[in-house]
VOVEX-38708 format. One record per residue: residue in one letter; x, y, z of N, C-alpha, C in turn. Coordinates in steps of 0.02 Angstrom, whole numbers, padded with zeros to 5 digits, always signed. Last residue first. Example, Ala and Ser with C-alpha at 12.3 -4.5 7.8 and 13.67 -1.06 7.14 Angstrom:
<atoms>
s+00642-00112+00354+00684-00053+00357+00645+00002+00394/a+00660-00284+00390+00615-00225+00390+00660-00165+00390/
</atoms>
This chain:
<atoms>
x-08849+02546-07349-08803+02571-07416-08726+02611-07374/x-08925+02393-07315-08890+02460-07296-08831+02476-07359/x-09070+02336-07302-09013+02338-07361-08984+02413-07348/x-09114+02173-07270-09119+02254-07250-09064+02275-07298/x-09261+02041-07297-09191+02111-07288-09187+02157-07280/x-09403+02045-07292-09344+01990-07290-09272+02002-07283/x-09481+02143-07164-09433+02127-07214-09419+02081-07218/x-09615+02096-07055-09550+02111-07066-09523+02104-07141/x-09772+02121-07084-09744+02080-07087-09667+02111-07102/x-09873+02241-06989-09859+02242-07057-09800+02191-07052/x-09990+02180-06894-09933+02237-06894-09927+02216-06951/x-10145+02164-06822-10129+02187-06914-10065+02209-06906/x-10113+02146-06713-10140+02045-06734-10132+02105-06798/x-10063+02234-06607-10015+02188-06631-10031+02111-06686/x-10134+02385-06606-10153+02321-06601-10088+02280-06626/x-10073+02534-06490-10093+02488-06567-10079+02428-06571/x-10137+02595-06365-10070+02569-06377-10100+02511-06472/x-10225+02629-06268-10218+02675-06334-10181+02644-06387/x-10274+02598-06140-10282+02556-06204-10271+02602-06275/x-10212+02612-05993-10201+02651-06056-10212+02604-06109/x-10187+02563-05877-10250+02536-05915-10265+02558-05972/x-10058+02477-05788-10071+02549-05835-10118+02532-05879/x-10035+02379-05755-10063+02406-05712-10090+02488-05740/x-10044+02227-05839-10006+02299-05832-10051+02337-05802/x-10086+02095-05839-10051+02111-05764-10023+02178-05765/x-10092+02071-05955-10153+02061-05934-10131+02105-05861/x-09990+02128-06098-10000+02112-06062-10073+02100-05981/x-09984+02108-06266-10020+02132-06221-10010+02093-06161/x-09800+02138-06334-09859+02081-06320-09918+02112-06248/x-09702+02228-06312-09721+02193-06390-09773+02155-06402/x-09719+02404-06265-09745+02328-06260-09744+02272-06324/x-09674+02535-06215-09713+02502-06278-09679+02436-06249/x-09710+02684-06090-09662+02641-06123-09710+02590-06179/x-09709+02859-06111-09749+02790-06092-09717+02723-06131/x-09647+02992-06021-09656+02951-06099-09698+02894-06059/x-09511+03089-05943-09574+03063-05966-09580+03043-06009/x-09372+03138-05917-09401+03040-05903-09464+03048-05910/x-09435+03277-05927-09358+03254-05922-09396+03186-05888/x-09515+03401-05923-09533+03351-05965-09470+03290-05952/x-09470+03492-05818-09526+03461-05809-09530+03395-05858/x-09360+03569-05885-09355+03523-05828-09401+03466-05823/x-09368+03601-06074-09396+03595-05983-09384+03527-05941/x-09269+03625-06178-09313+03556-06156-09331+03581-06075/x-09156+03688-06213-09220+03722-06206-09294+03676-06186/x-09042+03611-06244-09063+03644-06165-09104+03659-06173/x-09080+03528-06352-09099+03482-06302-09077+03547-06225/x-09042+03629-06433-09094+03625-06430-09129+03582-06375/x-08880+03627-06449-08925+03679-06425-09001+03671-06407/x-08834+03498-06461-08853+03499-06391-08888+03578-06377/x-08908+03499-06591-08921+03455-06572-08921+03450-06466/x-08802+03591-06648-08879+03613-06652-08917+03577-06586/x-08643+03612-06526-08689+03604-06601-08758+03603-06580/x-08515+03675-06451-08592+03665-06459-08620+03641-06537/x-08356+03610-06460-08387+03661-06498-08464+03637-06492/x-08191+03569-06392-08248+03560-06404-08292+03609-06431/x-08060+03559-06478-08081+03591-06452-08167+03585-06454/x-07958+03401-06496-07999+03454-06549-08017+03474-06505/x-07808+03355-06451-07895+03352-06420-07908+03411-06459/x-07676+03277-06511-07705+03344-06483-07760+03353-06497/x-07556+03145-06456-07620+03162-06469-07633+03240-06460/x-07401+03124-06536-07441+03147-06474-07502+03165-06492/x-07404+02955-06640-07377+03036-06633-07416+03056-06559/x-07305+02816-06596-07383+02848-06618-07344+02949-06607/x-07204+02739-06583-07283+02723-06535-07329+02784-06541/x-07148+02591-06644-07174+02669-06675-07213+02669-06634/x-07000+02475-06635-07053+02500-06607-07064+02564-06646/x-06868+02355-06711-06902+02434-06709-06969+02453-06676/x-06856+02235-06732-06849+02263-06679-06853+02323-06682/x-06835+02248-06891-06847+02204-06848-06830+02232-06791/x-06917+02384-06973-06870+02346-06981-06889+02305-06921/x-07074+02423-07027-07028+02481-06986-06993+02397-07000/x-07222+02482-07110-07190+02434-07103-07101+02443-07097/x-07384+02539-07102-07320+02549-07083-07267+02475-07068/x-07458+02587-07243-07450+02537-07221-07387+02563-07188/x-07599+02727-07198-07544+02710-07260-07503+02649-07208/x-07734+02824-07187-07688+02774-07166-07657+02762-07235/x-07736+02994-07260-07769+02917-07266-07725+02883-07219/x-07712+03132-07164-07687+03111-07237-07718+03031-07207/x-07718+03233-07055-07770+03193-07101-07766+03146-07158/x-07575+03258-07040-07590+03209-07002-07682+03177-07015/x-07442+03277-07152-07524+03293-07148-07548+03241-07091/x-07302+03322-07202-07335+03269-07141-07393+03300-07101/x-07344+03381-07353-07278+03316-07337-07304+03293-07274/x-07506+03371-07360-07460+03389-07375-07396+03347-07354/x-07639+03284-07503-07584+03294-07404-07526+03340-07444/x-07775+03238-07551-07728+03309-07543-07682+03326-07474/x-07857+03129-07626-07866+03164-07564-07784+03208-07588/x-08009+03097-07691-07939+03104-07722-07903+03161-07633/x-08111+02970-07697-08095+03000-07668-08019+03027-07689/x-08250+02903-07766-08189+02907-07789-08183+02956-07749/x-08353+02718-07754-08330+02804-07701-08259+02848-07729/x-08425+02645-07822-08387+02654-07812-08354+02722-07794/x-08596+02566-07751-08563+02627-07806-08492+02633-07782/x-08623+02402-07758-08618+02447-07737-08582+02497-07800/x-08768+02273-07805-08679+02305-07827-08681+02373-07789/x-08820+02164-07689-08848+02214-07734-08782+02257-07746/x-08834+02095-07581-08787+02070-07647-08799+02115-07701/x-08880+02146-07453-08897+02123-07490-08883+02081-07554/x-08749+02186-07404-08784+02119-07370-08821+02118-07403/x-08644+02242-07513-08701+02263-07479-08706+02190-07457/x-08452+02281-07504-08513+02243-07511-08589+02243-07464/x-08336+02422-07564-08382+02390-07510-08429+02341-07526/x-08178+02417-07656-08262+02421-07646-08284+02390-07593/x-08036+02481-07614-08077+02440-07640-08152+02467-07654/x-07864+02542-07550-07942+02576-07580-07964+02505-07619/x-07743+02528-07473-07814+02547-07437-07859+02574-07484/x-07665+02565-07605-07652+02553-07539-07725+02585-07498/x-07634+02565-07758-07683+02516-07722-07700+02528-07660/x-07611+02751-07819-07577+02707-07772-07635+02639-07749/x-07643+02840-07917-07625+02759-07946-07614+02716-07896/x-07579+02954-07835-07631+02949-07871-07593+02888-07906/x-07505+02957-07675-07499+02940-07749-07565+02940-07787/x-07524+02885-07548-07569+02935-07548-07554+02982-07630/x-07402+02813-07498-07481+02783-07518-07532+02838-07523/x-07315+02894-07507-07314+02854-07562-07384+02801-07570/x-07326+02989-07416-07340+03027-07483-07335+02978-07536/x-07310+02916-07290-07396+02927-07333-07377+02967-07389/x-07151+02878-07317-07205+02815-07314-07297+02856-07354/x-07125+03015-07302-07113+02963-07367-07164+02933-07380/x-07118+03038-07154-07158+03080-07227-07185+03047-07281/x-07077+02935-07088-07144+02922-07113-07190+02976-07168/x-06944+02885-07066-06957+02915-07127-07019+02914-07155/x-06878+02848-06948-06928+02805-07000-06936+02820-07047/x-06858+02975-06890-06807+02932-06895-06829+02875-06948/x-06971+03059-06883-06917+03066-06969-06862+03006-06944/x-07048+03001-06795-07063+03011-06860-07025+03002-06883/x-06989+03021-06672-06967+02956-06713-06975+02936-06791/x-06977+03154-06694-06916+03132-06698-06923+03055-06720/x-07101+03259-06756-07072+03178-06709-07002+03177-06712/x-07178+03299-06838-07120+03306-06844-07089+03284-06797/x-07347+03298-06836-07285+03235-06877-07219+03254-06860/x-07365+03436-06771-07385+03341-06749-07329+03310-06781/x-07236+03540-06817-07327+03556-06781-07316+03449-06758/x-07116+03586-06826-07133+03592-06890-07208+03541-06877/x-07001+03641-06740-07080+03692-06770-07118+03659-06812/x-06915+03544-06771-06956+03563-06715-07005+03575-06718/x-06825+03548-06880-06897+03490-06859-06951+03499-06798/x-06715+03589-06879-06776+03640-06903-06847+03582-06906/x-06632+03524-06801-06654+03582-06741-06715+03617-06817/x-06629+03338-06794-06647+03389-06837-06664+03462-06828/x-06537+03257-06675-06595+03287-06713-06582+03315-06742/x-06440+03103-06716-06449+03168-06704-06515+03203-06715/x-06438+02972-06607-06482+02983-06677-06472+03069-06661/x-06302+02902-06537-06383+02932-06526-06387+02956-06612/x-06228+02743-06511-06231+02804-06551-06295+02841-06544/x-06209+02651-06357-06245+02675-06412-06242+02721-06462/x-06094+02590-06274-06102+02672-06297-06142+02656-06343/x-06092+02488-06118-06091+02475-06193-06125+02551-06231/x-05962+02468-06024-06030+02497-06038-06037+02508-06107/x-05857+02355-05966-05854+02428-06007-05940+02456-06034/x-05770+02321-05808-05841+02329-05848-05831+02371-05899/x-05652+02204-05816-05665+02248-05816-05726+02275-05860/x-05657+02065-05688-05645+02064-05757-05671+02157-05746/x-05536+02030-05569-05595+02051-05561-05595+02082-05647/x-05439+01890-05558-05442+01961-05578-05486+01963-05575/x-05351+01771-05454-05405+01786-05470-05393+01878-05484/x-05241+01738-05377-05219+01737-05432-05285+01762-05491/x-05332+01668-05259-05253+01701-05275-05264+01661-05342/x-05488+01694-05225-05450+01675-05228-05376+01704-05262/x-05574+01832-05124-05560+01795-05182-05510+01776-05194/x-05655+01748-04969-05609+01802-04993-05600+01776-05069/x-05780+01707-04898-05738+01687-04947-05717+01737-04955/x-05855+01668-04740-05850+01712-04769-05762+01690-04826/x-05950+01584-04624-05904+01566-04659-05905+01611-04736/x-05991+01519-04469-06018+01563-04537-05954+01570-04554/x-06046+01369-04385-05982+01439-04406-06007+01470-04470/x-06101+01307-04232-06136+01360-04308-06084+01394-04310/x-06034+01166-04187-06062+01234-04198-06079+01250-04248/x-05954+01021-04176-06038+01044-04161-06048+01129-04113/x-05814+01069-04188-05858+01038-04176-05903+01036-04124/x-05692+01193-04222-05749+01170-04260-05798+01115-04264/x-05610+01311-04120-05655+01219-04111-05707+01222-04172/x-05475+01395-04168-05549+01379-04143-05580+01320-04135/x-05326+01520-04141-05352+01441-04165-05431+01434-04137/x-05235+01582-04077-05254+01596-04150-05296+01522-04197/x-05203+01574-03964-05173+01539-03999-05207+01519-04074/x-05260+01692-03871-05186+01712-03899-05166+01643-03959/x-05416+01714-03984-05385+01684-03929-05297+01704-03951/x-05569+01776-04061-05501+01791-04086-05464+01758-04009/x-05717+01682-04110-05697+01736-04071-05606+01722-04075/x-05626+01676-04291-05681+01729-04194-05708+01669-04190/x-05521+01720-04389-05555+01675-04349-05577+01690-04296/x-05445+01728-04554-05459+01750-04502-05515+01691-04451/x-05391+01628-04650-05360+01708-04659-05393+01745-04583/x-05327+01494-04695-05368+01516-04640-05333+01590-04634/x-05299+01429-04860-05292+01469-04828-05337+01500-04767/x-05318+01288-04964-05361+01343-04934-05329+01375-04888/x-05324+01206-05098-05298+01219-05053-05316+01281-05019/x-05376+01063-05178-05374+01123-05170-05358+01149-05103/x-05381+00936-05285-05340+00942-05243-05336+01024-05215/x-05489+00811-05351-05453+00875-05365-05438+00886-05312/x-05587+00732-05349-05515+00704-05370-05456+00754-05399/x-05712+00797-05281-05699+00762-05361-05631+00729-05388/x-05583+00864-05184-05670+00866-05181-05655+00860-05277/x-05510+00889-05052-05511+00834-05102-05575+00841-05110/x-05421+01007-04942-05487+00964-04961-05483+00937-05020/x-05286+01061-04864-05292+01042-04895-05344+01009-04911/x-05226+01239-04791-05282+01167-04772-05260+01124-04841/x-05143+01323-04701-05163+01303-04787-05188+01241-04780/x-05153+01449-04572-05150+01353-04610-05170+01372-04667/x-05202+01578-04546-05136+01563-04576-05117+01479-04580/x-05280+01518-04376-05279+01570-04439-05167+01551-04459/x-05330+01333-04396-05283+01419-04382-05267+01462-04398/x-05474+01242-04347-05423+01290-04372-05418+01320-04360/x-05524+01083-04280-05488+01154-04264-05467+01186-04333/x-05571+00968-04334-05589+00987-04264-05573+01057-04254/x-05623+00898-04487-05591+00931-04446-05611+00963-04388/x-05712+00823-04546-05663+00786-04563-05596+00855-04505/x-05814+00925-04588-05821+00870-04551-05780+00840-04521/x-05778+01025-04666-05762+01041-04624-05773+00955-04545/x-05837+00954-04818-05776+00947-04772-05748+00956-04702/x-05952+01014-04804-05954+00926-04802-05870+00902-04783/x-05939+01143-04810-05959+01118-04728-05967+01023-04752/x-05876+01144-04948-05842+01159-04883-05880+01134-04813/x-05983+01106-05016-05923+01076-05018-05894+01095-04957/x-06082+01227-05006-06094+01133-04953-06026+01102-04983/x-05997+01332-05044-06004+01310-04972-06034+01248-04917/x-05992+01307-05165-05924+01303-05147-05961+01280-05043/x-06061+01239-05289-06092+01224-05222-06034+01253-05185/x-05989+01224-05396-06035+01257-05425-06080+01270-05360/x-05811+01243-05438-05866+01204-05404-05909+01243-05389/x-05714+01340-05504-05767+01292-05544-05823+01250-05504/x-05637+01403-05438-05719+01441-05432-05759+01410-05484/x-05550+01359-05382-05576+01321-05345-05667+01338-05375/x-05442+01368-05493-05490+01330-05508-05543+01320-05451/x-05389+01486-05414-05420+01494-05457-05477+01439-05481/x-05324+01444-05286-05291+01431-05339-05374+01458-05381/x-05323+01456-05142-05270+01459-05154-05242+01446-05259/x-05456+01545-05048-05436+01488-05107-05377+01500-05120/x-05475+01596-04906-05428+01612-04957-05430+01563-04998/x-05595+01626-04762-05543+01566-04803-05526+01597-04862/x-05643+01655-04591-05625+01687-04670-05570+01630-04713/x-05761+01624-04492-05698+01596-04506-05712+01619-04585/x-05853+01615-04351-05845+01645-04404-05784+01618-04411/x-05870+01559-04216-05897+01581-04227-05915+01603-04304/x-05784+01415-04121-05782+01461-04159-05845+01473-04204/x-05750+01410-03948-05797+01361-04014-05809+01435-04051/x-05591+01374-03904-05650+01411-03903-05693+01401-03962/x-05498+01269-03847-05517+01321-03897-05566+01328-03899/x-05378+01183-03747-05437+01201-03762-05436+01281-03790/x-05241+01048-03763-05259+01115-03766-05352+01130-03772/x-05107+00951-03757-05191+00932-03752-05190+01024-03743/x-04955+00928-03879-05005+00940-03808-05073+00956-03792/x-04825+00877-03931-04880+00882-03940-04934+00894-03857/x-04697+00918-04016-04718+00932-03972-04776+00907-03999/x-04584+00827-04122-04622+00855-04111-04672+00849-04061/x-04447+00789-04217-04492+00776-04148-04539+00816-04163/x-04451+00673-04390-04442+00736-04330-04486+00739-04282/x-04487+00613-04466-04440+00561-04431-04431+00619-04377/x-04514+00688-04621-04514+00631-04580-04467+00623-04551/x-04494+00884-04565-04488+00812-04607-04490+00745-04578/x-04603+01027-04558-04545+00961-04540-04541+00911-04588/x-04662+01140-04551-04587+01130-04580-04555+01071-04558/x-04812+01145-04506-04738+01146-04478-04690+01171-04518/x-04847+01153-04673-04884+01208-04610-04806+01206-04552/x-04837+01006-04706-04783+01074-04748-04785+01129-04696/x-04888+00937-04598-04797+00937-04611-04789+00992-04651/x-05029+00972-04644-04975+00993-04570-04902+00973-04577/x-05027+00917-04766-05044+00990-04764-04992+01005-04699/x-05018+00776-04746-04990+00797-04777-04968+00881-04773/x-05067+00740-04575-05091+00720-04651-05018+00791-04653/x-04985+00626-04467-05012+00672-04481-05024+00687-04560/x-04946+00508-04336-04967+00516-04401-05002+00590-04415/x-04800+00475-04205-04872+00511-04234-04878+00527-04313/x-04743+00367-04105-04737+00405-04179-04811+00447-04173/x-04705+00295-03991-04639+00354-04023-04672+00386-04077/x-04790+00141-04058-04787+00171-03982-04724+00247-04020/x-04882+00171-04197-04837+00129-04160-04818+00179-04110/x-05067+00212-04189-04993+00241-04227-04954+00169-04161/x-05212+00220-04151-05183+00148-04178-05102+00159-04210/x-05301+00305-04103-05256+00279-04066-05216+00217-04068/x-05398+00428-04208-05393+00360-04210-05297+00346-04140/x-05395+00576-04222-05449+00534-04255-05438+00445-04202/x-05399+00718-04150-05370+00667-04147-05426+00584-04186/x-05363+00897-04203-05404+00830-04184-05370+00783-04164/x-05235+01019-04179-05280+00969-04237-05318+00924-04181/x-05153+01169-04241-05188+01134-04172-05239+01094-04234/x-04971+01234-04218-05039+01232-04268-05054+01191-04217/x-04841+01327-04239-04874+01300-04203-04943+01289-04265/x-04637+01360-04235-04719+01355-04265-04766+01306-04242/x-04518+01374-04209-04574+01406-04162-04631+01423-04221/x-04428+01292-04258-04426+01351-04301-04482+01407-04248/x-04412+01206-04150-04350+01224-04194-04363+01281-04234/x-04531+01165-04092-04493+01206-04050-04415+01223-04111/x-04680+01164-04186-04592+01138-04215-04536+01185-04159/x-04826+01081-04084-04768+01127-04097-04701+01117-04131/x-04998+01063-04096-04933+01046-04118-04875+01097-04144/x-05110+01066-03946-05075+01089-04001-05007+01067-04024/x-05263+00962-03992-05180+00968-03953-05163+01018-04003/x-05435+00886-03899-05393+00946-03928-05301+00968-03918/x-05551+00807-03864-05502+00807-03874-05439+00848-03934/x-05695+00861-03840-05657+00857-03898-05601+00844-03871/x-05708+00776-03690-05688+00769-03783-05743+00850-03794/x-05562+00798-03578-05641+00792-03595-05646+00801-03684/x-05460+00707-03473-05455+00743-03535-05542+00746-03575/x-05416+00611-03381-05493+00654-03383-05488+00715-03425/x-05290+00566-03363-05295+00630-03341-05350+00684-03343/x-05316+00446-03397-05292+00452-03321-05304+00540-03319/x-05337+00460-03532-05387+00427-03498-05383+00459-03425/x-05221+00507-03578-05263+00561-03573-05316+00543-03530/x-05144+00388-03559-05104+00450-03509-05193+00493-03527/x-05189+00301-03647-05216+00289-03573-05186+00326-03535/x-05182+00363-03773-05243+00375-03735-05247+00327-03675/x-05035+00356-03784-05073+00408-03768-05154+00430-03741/x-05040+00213-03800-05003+00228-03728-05035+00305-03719/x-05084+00198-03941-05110+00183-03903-05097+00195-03801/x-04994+00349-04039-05015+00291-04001-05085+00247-03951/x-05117+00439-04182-05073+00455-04082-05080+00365-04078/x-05156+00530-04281-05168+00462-04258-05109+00480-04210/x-05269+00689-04330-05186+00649-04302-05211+00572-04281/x-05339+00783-04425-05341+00720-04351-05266+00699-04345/x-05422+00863-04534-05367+00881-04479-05385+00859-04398/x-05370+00811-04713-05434+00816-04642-05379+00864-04592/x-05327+00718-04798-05362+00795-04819-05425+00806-04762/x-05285+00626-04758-05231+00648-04779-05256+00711-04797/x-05377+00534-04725-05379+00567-04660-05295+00612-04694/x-05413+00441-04829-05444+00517-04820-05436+00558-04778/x-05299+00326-04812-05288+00386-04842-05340+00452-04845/x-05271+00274-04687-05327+00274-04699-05311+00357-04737/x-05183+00117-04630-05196+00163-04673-05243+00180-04681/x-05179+00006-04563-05203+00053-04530-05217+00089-04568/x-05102-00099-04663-05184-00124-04617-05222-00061-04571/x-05015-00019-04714-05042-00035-04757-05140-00059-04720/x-04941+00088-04606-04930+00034-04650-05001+00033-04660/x-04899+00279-04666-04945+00229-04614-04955+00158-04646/x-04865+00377-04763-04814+00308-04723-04833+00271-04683/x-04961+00452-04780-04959+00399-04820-04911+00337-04802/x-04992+00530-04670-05029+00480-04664-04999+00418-04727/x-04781+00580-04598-04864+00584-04657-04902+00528-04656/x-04722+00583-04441-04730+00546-04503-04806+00573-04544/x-04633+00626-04295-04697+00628-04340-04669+00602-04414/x-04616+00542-04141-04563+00572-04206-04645+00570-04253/x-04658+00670-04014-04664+00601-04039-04610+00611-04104/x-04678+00701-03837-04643+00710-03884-04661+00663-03922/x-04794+00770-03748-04753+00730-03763-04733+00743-03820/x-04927+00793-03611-04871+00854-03662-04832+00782-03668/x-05096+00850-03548-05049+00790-03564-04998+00828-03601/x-05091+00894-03356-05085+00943-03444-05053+00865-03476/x-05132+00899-03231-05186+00876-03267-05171+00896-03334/x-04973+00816-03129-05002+00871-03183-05065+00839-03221/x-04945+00758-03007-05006+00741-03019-05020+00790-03075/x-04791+00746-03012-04834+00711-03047-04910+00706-03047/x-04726+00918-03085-04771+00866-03016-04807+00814-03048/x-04566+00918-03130-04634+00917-03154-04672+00891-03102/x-04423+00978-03074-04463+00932-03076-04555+00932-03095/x-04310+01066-03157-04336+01055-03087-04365+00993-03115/x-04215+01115-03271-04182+01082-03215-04217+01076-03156/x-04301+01118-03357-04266+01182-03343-04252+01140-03269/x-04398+00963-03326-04406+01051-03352-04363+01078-03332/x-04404+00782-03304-04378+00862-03281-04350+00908-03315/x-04558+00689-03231-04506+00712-03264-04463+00789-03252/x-04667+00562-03173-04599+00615-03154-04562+00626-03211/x-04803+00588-03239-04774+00544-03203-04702+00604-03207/x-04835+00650-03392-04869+00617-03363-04830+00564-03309/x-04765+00721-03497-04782+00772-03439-04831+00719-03382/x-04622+00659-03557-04697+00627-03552-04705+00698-03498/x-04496+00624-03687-04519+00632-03625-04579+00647-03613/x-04398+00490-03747-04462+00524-03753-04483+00549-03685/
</atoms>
C-alpha cells in the first residue's frame, strides 16, 4: 500500500515528505460486507465512505479542513467520482463503499483503488434524471430529495445515485452541476442548492386531444324573421312551446282572482291571437332539459311618445312649481303657520272596515 504521507516513490522520484495532499490506496468493498458490529446498512443509499482508522491520523497530521472531501479513482478504466467520509472504523487496507459507487467505478470486491483528499466548490444548482418512472408516485418528490441529500457530501455530474424512500429503491442520475469545475463535482454541505427535475426515463408525455363539439347549424331563413327568431329560440323550439299554451282549451296561466274582501270576482275571458313567434303572446311555461340555459330574447325599447298628462304639466308656470300648504293629522300648537283654515279633525268621518279593490 502506498501512502502520499512520509517517503514514497512516483515515476521513479521521490515524493517530499512534507506533502499537504493525503493519496492512498485501499482494496474496496460494498457497505454490505462490513461485519456485523460496524455495519450500518443506511449508509448503502448515501454518499460516505468508511476509511481506516490510520487514515484519519495521516489527515489529522496534514490539517485536512472539514468537509472532508476525496476523490475516488479506477486508474484501470480512468473513472472517477468524489464522496464524503462518514465514519473511521474500516480494517486497516480496506475501504467501505455503498453499493451505487462500485457499479459508478466498475469495480469489484477486493479491488484497489485510489483515494485522495480534494476540494469542491459549494454547489449552486444541480439537475437530476429519475431513472425509472415509478419515481412520479411520490407525492413530495423534493422534500424527499433534500431529506436525502443529507446523507451526502458531493455530487457528479453523470453518478447514478441510489435513495431508499418507503422501501423502494430509486435511482437517480446527476445530469448537470454549478458552478461547473474541471472535476465535474460539488460540495453539498451546508448550502442552498436548487434543484431542477428532468423527466424521468422511460416517461411519455400523454397526448392532448381537444375535445370537438358539434355546432348547431343555423337556419339562413331565420334571420329576417324580427325578435323570436334567435337562434337559441328555435334551438328549444319556443315557437311550439307558446302556440301550445296559447290553444284555446289550454289551463296554462289562466284562473280567477280573489277580492280581499271575499266578495266573488268576475271572470275575465281573454281570447288572445299570436302568431307563430309573437313576442306579445301570454307567458307560457318554459321547461328546457338538464343543463340547458335560455337567456332571453334581445330587448327592443318602444319609442318614447308625449302623452296628455306630460302635455299639460308643461303649461304649468314656473312660478307655481313646490307651492301648496302642507296637511297635518293632528293640530299642532308650535306651527308657525297661523293659517286656521285647515278642517277640524274631532267630526272626520270614521274609516272603512274594508277596502275592496276590484
Amino acid at each position: 500500500m502506498f501512502s502520499g504521507f512520509g517517503s514514497a516513490i512516483f515515476d521513479g522520484g521521490f515524493a517530499s515528505p512534507m506533502s499537504t495532499k493525503f493519496e492512498d490506496f485501499f482494496r474496496c468493498y460494498p457497505v454490505a460486507m462490513m461485519p456485523d458490529h460496524i455495519r450500518k446498512d443506511d449508509a448503502n443509499y448515501g454518499g460516505k465512505i468508511f476509511l481506516p482508522p490510520s487514515a484519519l491520523s495521516k489527515l489529522t497530521m496534514l490539517h485536512i479542513r472539514y468537509p472532508m472531501l476525496f476523490e475516488l479513482s479506477n486508474e484501470a478504466q480512468n473513472i472517477k467520482t468524489h464522496s464524503g467520509v462518514l465514519e473511521f472504523v474500516a480494517e486497516e487496507g480496506r475501504v467501505y463503499i455503498p453499493q451505487w459507487m462500485m457499479t459508478t467505478l466498475k469495480v469489484s470486491p477486493g479491488q484497489l483503488l485510489k483515494i485522495t483528499n480534494c476540494d469542491l466548490p459549494l454547489g449552486s444548482f444541480v439537475k437530476i434524471e429519475p431513472q425509472s418512472v415509478d419515481f412520479l408516485d411520490i407525492s413530495d418528490p423534493k422534500a424527499v430529495l433534500e431529506n436525502v441529500l443529507r446523507k451526502f457530501s458531493t455530487l457528479t455530474v453523470n453518478d447514478v445515485i441510489e435513495i431508499n424512500y418507503n422501501d423502494s429503491i430509486y435511482g437517480i442520475k446527476v445530469l448537470e452541476a454549478k458552478p461547473e469545475s474541471n472535476n465535474k463535482g460539488i460540495c453539498v454541505v451546508e448550502t442552498d442548492l436548487e434543484t431542477d427535475f428532468a423527466p424521468p426515463v422511460g416517461y411519455v408525455e400523454p397526448e392532448y386531444k381537444p375535445v370537438v363539439k358539434p355546432s348547431t347549424p343555423i337556419d339562413p331563413s331565420s334571420v329576417n324573421r324580427g325578435i323570436g327568431a334567435a337562434t337559441m329560440a328555435k334551438s328549444i323550439n319556443y315557437a311550439q312551446i307558446v302556440a301550445e299554451a296559447s290553444r284555446p282549451g289550454s289551463d296554462s296561466f289562466r284562473g280567477s282572482g280573489q277580492k280581499l274582501s271575499g266578495a266573488p270576482s268576475k271572470a275575465i275571458e281573454t281570447n288572445y291571437k299570436i302568431d307563430d313567434l309573437n313576442p306579445d303572446a301570454p307567458p307560457a311555461p318554459l321547461n328546457l332539459p338538464e343543463n340547458q340555459l335560455f337567456f332571453g330574447f334581445p330587448v327592443v325599447l318602444p319609442t318614447p311618445e308625449a302623452t296628455d298628462d306630460e302635455e299639460s304639466n308643461t303649461n304649468i308656470s314656473e312660478e307655481n312649481v313646490f307651492t301648496g300648504a302642507g296637511q297635518s293629522l293632528r293640530q299642532s300648537k308650535k306651527r308657525k303657520d297661523k293659517n286656521t283654515s285647515y278642517p277640524s279633525l274631532k267630526n272626520h268621518s270614521r274609516s272603512p272596515d274594508y277596502i275592496e279593490i276590484d
